[in-house]
Backbone as CSV, one residue per row, in Angstrom:
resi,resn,N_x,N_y,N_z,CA_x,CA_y,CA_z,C_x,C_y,C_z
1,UNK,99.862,131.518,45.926,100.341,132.886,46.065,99.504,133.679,47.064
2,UNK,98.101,133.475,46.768,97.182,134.494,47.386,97.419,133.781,49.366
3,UNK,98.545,132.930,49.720,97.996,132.381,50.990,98.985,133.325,51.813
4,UNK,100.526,133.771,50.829,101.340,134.712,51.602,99.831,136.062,52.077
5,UNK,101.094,136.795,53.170,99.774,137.766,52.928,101.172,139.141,53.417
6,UNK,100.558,140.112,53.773,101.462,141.185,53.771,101.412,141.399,55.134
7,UNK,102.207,141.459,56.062,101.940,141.724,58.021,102.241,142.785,58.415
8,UNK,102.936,144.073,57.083,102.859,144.741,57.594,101.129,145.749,58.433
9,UNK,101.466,146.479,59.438,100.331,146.701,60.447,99.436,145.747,60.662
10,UNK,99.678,144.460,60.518,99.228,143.586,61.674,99.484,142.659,62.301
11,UNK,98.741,142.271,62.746,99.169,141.124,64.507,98.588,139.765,63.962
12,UNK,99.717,138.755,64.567,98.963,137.433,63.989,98.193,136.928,65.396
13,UNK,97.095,136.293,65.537,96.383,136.311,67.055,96.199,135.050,66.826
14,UNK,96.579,134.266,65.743,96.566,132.432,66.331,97.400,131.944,64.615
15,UNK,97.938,130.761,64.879,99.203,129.951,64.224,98.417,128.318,64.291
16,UNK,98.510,128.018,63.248,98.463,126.043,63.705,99.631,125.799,62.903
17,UNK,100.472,124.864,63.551,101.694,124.601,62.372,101.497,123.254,62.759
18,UNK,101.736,122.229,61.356,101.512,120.731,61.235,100.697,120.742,61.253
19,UNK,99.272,120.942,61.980,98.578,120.532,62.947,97.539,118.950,62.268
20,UNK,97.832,117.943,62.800,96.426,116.877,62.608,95.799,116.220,63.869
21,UNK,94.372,116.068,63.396,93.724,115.349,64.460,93.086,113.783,63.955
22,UNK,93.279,113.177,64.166,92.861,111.377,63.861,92.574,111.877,62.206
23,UNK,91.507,111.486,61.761,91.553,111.295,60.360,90.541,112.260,59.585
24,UNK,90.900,113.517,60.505,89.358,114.719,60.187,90.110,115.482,59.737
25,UNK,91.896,116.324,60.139,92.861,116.771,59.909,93.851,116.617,59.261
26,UNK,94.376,116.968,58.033,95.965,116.521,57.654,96.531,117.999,57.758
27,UNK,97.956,118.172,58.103,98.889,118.585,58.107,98.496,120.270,58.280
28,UNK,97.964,120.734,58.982,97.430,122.384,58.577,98.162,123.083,59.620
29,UNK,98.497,124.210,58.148,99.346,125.319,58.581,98.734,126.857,57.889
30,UNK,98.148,127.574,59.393,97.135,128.396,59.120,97.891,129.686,59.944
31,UNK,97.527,130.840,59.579,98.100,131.824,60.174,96.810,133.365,60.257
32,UNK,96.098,133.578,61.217,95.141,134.671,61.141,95.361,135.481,61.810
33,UNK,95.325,136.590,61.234,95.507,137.939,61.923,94.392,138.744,62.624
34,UNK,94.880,139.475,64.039,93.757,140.164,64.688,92.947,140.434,63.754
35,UNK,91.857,140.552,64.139,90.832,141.660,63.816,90.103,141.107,62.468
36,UNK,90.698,140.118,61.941,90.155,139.383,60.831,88.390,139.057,60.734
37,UNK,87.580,138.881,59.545,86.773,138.252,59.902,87.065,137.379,58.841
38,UNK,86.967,136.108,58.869,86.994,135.225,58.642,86.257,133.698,58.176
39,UNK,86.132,133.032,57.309,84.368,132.198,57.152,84.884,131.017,56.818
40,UNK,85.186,130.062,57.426,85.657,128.777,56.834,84.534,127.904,55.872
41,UNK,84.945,127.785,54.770,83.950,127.045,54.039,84.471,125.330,53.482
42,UNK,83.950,125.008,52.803,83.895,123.914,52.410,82.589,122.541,52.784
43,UNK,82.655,121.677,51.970,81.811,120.398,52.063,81.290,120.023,53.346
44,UNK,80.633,119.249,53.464,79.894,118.398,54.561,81.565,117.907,54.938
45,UNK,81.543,117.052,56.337,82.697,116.559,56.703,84.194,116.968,55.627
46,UNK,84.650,117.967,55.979,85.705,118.605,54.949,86.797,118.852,56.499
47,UNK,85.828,119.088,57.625,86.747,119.337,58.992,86.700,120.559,59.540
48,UNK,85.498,121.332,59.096,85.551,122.737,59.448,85.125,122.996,61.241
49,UNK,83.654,121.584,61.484,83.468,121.745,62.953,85.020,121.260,63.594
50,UNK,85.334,120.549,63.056,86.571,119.868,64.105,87.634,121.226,63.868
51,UNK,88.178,121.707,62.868,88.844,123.026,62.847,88.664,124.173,63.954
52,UNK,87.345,124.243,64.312,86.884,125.093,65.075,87.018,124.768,66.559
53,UNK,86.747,122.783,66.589,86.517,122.931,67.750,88.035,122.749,68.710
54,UNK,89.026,122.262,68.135,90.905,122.685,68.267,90.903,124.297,68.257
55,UNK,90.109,125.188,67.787,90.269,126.419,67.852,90.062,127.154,69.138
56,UNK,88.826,126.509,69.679,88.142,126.672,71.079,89.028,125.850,71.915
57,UNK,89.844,125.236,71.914,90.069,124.329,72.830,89.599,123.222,73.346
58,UNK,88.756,123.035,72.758,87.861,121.520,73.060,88.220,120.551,72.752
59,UNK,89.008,120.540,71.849,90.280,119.348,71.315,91.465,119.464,71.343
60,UNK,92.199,118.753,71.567,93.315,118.957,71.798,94.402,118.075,69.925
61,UNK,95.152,118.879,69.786,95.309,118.246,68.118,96.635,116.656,68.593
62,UNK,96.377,116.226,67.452,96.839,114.903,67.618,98.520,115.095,67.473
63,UNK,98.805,115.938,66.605,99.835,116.160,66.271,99.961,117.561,66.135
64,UNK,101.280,118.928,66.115,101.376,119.842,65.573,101.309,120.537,66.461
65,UNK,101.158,122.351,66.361,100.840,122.890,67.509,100.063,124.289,67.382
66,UNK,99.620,124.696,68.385,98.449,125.786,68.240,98.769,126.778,69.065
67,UNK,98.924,128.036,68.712,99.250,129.178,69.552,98.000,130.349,69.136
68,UNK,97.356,130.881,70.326,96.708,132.003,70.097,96.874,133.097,71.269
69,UNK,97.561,134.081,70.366,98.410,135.395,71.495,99.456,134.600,71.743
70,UNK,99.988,134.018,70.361,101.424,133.711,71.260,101.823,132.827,71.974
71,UNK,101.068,131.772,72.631,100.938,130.815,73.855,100.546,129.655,73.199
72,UNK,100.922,128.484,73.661,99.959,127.282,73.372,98.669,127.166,73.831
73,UNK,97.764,126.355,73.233,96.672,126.768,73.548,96.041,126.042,75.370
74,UNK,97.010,125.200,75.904,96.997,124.583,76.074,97.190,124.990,77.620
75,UNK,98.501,125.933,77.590,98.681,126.600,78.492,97.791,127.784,79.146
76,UNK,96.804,128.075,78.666,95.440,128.420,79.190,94.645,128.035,80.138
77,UNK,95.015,128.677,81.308,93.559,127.824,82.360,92.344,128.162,81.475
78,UNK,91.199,127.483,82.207,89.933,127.479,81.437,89.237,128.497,81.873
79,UNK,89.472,129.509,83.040,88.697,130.485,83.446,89.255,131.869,82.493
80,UNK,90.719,132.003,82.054,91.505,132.562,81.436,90.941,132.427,80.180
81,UNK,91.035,130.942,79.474,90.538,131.332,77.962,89.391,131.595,77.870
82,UNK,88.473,131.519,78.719,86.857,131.615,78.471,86.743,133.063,78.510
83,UNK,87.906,134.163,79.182,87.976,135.895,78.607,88.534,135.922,77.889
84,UNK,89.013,135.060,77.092,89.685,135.528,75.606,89.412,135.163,74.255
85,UNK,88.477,133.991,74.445,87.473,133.628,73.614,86.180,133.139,73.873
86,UNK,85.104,132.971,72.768,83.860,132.530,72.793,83.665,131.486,72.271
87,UNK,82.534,130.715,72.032,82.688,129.743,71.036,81.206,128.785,71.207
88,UNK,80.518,129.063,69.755,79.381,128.715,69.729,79.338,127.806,68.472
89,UNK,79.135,126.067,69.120,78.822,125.139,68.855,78.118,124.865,67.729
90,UNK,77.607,124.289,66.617,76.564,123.971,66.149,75.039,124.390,66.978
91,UNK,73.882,124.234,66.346,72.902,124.477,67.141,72.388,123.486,67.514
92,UNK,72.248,123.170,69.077,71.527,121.724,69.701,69.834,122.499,70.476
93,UNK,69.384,121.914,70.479,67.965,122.137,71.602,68.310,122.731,73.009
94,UNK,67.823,123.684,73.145,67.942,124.113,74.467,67.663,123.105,75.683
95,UNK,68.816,123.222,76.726,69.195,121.964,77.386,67.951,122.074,79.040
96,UNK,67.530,123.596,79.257,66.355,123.357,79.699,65.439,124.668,79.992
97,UNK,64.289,124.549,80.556,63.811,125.894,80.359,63.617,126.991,81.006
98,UNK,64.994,127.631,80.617,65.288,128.919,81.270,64.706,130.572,80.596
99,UNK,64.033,131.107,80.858,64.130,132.717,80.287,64.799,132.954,79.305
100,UNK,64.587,133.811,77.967,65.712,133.686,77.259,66.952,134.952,77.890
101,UNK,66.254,136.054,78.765,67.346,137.137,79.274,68.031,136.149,79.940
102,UNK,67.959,135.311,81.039,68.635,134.879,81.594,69.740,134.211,80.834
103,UNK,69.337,133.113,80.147,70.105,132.881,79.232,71.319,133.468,78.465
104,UNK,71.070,134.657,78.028,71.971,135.450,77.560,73.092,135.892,78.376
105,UNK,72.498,136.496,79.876,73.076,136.656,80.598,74.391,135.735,81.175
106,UNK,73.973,134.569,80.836,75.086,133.504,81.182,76.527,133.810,80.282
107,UNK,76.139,134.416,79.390,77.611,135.078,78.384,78.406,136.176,79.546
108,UNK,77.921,136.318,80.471,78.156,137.128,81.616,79.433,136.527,82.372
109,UNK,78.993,135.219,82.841,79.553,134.899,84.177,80.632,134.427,84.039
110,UNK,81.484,133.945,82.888,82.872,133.930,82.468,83.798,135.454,82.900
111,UNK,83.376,136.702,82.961,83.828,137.655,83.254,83.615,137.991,84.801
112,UNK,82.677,137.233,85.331,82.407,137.933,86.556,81.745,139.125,86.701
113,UNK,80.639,139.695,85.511,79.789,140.364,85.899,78.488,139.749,86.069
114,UNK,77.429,140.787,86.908,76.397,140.338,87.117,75.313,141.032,86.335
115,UNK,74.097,140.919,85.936,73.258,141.673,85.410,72.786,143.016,86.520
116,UNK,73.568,143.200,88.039,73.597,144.381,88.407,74.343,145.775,87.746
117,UNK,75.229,145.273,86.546,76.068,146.271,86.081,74.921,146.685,84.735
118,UNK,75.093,147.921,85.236,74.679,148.784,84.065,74.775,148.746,82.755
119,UNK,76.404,148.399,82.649,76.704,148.405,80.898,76.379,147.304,80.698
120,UNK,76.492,146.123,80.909,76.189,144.936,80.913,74.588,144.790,80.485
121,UNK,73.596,145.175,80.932,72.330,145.609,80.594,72.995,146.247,79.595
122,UNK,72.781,147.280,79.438,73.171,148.010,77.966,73.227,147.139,76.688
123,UNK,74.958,146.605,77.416,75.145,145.419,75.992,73.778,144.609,75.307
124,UNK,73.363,144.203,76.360,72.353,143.183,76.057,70.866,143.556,75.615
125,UNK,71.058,144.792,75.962,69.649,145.152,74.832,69.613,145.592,73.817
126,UNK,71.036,145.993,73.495,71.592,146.649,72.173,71.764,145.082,71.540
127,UNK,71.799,144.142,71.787,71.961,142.733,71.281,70.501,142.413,70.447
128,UNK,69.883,141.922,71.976,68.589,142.299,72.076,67.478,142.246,70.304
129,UNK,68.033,143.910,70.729,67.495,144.867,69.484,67.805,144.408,68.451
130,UNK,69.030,143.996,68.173,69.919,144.137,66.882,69.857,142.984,66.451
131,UNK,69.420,141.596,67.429,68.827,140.840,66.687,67.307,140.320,66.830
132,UNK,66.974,141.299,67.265,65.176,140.716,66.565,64.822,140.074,67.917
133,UNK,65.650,139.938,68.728,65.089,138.955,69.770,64.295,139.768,71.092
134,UNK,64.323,141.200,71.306,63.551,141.499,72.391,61.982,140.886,72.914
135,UNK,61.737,140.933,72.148,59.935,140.709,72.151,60.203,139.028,72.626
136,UNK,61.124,138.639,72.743,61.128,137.135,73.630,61.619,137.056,74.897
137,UNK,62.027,138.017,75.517,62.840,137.616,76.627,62.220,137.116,77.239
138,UNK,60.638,137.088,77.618,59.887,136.558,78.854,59.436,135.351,78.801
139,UNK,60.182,134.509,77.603,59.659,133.338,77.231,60.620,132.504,77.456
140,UNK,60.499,131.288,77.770,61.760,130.071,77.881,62.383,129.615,76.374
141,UNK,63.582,129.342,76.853,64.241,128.964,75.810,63.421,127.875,75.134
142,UNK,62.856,126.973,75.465,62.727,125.777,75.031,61.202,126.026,74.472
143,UNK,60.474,127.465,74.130,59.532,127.779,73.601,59.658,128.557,72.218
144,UNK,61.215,128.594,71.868,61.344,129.175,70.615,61.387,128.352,69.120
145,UNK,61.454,128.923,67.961,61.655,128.043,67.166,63.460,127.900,66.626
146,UNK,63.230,127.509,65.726,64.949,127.043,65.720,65.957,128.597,65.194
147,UNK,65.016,129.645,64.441,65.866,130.503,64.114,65.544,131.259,65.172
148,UNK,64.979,131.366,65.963,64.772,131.872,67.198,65.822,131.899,68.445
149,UNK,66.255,130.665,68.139,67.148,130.037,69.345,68.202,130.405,69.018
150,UNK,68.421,130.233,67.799,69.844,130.305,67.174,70.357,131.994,67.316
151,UNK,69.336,132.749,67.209,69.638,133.749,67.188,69.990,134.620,69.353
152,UNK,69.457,133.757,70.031,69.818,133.844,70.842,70.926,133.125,71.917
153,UNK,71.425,132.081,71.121,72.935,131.573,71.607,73.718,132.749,70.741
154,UNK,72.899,132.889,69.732,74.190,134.190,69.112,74.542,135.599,70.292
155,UNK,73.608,136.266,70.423,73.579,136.567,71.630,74.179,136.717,72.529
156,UNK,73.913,135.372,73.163,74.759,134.948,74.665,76.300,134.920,73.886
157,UNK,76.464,134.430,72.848,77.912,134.319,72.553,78.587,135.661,72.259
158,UNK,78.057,136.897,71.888,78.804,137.728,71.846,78.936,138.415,73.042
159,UNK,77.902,138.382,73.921,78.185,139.329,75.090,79.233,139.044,75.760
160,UNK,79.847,137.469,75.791,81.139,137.123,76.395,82.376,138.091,75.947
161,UNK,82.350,138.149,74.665,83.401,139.056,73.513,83.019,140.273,73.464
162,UNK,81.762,140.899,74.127,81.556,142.398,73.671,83.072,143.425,74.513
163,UNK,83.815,143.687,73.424,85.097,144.652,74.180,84.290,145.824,74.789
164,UNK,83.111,146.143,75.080,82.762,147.047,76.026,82.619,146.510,77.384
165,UNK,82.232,144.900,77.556,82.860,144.356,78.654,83.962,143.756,78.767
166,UNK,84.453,143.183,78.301,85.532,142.543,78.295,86.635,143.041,77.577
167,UNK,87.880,143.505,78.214,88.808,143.770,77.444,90.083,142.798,77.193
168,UNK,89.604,141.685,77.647,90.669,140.503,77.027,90.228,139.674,76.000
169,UNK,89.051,139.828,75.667,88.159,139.012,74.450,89.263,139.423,73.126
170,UNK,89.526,138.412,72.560,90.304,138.991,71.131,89.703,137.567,69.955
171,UNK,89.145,136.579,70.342,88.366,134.789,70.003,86.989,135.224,69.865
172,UNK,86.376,134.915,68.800,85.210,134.795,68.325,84.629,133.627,67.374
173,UNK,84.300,132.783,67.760,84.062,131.218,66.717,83.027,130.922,66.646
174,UNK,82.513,130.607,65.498,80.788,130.218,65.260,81.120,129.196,64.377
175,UNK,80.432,128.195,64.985,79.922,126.963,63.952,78.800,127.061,62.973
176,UNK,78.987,127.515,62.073,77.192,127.890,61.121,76.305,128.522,61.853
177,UNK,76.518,130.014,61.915,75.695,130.355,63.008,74.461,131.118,62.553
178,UNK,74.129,130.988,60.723,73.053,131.542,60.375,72.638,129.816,60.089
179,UNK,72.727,128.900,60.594,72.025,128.095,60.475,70.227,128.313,60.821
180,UNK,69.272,128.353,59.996,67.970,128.565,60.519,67.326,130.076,60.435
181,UNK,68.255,130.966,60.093,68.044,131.734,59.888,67.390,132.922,58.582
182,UNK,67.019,133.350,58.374,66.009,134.200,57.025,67.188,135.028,57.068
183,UNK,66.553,135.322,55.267,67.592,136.246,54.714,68.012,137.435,55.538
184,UNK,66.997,138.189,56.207,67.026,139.625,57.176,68.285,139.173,58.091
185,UNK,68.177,138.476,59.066,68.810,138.095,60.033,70.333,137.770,59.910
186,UNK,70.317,136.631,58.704,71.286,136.403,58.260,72.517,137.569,57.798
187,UNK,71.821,138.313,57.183,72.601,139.750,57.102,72.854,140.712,58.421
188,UNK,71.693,140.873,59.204,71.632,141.448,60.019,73.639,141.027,61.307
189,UNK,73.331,139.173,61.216,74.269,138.568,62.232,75.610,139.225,61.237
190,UNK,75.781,138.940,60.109,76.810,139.138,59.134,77.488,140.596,59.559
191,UNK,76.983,141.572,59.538,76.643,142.915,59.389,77.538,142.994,61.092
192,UNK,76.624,142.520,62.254,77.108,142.339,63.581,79.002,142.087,63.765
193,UNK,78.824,140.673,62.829,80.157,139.964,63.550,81.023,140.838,62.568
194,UNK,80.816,141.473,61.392,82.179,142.450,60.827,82.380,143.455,61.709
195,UNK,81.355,144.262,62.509,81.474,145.835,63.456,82.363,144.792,64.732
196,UNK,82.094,143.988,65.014,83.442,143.151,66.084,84.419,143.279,65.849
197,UNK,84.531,142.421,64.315,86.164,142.177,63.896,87.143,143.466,63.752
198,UNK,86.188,144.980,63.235,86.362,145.806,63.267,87.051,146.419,64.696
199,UNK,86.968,146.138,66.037,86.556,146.273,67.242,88.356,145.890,67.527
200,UNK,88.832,144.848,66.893,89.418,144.226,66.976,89.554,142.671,67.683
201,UNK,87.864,142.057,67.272,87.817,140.131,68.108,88.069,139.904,66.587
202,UNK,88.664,138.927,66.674,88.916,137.930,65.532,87.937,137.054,65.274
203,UNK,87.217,137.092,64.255,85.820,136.212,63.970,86.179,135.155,63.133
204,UNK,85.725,133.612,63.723,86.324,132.799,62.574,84.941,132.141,62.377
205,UNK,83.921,132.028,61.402,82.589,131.316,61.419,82.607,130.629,60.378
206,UNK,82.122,129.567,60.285,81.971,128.297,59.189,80.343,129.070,58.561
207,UNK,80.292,128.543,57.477,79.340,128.843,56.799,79.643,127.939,55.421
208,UNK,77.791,128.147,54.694,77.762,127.092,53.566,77.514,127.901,52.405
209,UNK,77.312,129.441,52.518,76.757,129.871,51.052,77.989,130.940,50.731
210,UNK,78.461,130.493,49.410,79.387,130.864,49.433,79.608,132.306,48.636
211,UNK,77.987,132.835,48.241,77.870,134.298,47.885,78.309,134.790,49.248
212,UNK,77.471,134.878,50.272,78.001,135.155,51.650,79.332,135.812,51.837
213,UNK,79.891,134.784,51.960,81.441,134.843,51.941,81.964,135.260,50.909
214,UNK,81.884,135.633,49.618,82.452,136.530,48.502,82.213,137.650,49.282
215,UNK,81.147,137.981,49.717,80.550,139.587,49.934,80.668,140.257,50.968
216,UNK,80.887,139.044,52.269,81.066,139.572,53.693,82.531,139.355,54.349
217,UNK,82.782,138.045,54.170,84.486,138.104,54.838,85.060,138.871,54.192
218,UNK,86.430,138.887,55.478,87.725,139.769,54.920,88.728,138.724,54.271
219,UNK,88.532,137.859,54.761,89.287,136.473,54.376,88.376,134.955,54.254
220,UNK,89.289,134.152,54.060,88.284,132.691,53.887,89.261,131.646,53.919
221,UNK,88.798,130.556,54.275,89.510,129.222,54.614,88.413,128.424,53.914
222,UNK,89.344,127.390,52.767,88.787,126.276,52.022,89.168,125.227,52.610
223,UNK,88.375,124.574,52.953,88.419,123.068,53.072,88.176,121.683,52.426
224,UNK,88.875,120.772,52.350,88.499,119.684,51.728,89.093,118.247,52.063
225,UNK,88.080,117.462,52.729,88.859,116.450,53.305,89.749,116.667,53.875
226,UNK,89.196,117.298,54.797,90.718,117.701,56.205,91.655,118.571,55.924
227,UNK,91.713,118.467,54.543,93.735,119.536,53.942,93.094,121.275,53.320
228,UNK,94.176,121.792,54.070,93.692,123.062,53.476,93.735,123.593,52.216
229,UNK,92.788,124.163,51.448,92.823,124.188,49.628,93.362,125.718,49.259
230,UNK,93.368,126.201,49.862,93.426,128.071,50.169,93.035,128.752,51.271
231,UNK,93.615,129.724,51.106,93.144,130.982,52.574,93.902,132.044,51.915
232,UNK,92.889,133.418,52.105,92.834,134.172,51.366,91.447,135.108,51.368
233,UNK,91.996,136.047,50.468,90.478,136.990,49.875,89.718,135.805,49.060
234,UNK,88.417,136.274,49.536,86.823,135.269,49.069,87.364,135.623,47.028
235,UNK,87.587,136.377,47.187,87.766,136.276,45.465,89.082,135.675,44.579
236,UNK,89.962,135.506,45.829,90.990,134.521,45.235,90.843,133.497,45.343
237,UNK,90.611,133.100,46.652,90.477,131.222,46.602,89.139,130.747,46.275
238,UNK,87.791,131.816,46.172,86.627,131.040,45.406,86.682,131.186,43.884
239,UNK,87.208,130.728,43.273,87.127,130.126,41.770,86.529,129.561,41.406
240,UNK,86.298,129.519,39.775,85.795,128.473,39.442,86.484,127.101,39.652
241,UNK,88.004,126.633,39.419,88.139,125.816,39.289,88.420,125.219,40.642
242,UNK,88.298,125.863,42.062,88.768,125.716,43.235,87.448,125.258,43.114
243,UNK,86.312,125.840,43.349,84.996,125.576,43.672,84.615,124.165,42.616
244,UNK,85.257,123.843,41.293,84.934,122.447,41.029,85.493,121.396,41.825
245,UNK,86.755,121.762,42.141,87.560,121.027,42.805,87.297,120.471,44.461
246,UNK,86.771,121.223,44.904,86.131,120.891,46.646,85.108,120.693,46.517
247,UNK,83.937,120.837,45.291,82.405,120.909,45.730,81.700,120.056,44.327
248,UNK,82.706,120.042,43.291,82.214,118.978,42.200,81.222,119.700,41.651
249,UNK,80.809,120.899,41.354,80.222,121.771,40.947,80.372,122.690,39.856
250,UNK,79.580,122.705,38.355,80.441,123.094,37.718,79.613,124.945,37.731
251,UNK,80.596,125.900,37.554,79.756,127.334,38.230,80.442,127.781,38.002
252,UNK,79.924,129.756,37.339,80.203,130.703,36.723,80.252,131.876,37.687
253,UNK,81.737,133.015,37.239,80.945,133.958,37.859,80.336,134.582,37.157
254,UNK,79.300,135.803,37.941,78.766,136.968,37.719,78.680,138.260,38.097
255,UNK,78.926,139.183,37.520,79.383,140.606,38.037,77.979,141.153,37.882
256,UNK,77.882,142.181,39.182,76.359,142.517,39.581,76.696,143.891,40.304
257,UNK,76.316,145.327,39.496,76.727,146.607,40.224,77.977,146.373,40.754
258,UNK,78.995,145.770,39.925,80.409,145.906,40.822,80.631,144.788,41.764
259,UNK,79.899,143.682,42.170,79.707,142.659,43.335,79.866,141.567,41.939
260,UNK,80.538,140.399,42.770,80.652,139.183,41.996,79.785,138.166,42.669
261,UNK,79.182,137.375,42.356,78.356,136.761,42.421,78.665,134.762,42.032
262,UNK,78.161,133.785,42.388,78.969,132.622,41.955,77.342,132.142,41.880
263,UNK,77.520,131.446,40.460,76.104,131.090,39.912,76.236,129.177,38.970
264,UNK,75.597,128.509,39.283,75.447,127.409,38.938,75.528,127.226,37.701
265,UNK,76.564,126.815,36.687,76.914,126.272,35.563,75.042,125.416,34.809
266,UNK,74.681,124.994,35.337,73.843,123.895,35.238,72.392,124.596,35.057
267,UNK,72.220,126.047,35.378,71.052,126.306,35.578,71.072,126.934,34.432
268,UNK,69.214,126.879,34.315,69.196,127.333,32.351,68.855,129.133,32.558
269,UNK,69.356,128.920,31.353,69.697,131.019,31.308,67.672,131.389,31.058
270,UNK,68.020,132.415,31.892,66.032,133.190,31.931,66.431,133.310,30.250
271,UNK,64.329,133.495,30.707,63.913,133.423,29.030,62.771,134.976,29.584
């Protein structure tokens, strides 16, 4: 029930119908609306990187079909979709050692600005700031630590999507992008990618904790072994018996000042 949803006042900004890819995908039929934020969850290999990475365009699906704005995805030159979406990978090692401003700056050159534009600076120190990362710029990438880094592909990945530069950005995709990250930050990025979705970019980010996602998405995508289990509000499709069912976990909720909370069956009650 909870997967209908209501369209009145809004826009759907990507469709998969059928869609499978070799044996990571079965049959998915997904429908997200602008401005969404969004948190795909589920298990280790459940298909959420491969979900994402057919989302970006980096795959092409085996079967089925994919429209975002309407279009196949397919029909996109690559200079075209790279202003209409972003899309940040898992976290790998910085590939060599560049500055981290510079770095960031590379979220730039998909639009064709240069760090001579004013707002462009702007963006990026308001980034900067907002995540903890100023006090590094003068250092190479390949001198940070891992929540360090992570927090600066975050960074580079939004300045591509910031609608103060870009006004065709409407794609926002993160592969676990508080991977490595402390509680501060983690909220801090959380906090970030909702004032986007707000903005109107569509945020779709995988993530593993699934208080998180009760508390921060607007919506959520379950996964399990490739097939989709729900999509929906974090409080409809995280259940108890959904959450035994994808994660083999047996877990309670808990109501906390009005906030629900999802707590481990297994753990012994304070004394």
């Amino acid at each position: 029930m909870d997967k209908l949803k209501n369209t009145m006042g809004t826009s759907t900004i990507l469709t998969l119908t059928n869609v499978n890819y070799q044996q990571r995908l079965h049959d998915m039929n997904v429908s997200i609306d602008k401005g969404s934020c969004l948190f795909l969850l589920g298990p280790n290999g459940s298909g959420k990187s491969t979900l994402l990475s057919i989302l970006a365009g980096h795959e092409q699906a085996c079967e089925g079909a994919y429209l975002l704005a309407e279009r196949p995805i397919s029909s996109y030159p690559i200079a075209e979709l790279a202003r209409q979406r972003a899309w940040l990978p898992q976290v790998s090692p910085p590939p060599f050692a560049i500055p981290v401003y510079q770095f960031i700056a590379l979220g730039l050159h998909p639009l064709g600005i240069s760090l001579e534009d004013e707002q462009a600076c702007r963006v990026i120190n308001q980034l900067l700031s907002r995540l903890d990362i100023a006090k590094l710029v003068e250092r190479n990438c390949d001198q940070l630590s891992g929540g360090e880094w992570q927090r600066v592909l975050i960074a580079r990945t939004l300045v591509q999507v910031s609608p103060l530069l870009n006004q065709q950005s409407i794609l926002c995709l993160l592969d676990e992008p508080l991977t490595g990250l402390d509680l501060k930050h983690q909220i801090e990025v959380l906090q970030m990618l909702k004032e986007f979705s707000e903005q109107g970019i569509t945020i779709i980010a995988s993530i593993h904790d699934l208080n998180l996602a009760l508390n921060h998405a607007s919506e959520v995508l379950l996964l399990n072994a490739g097939t989709l289990v729900g999509q929906g509000s974090a409080s409809k499709v995280l259940t108890v018996d959904s959450i035994k069912q994808v994660y083999d976990v047996d877990t309670e909720m808990l109501a906390v000042n009005g906030r629900q909370f999802i707590v481990s069956a297994a753990l012994p009650a304070s004394v």
